[in-house]
C-alpha positions, 0 to 999 in steps of 0.5 A, a space after each residue: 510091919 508085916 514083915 516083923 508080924 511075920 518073922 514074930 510068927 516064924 514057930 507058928 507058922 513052921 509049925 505046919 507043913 508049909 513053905 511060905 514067902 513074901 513077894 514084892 515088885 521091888 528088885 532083888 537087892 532090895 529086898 535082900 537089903 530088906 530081908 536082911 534089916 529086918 532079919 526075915 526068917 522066910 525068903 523075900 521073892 524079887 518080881 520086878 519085872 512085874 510078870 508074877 504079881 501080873 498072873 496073880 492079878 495083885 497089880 494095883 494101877 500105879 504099878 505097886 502091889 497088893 498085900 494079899 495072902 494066897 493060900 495054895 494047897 500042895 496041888 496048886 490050887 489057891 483054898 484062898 486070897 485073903 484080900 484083907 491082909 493087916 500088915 501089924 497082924 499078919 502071922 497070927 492072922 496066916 496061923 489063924 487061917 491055916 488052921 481054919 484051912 485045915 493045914 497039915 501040921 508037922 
């Protein structure tokens, strides 16, 4: 779902000067088989070593991930962590704080 909100977002989203990317704990095949069923426009990351969604502190206990939404300013530091991320309104809801977050547009 969060994909597809995503993906239905793409001009939007593309609309601002930014890169943006899912990630998953799930291996790379895997997400390339989901990437491409779903027809996602924006690269799926493959941590399945779990070290990324370590250092970003999404791990919950069984070994899966948070949906959370970080928001990275061009020199690395995080403007936000959107821990109330909906997957069924997930593009809309990253316009909506890019916009709020003053993101430049292209």
């Amino acid at each position: 779902m969060q994909c597809k909100a995503l993906r239905d977002s793409a001009r939007e989203i593309q609309a601002f000067d930014v890169a943006y990317f899912m990630a998953s704990v799930d291996t790379l095949e895997d997400n390339t088989a989901f990437a491409e069923e779903h027809s996602a426009g924006f690269p799926i990351l493959a941590d399945p070593s779990k070290g990324m969604a370590g250092a970003y502190d999404v791990l919950m206990g069984a070994g899966f991930a948070n949906r959370w939404t970080f928001y990275i300013d061009t020199d690395g530091t995080i403007l936000k962590i959107d821990k109330e991320t909906k997957p069924a309104t997930a593009g809309r809801d990253l316009v909506a704080n890019m916009e709020t977050l003053g993101f430049s547009k292209i």
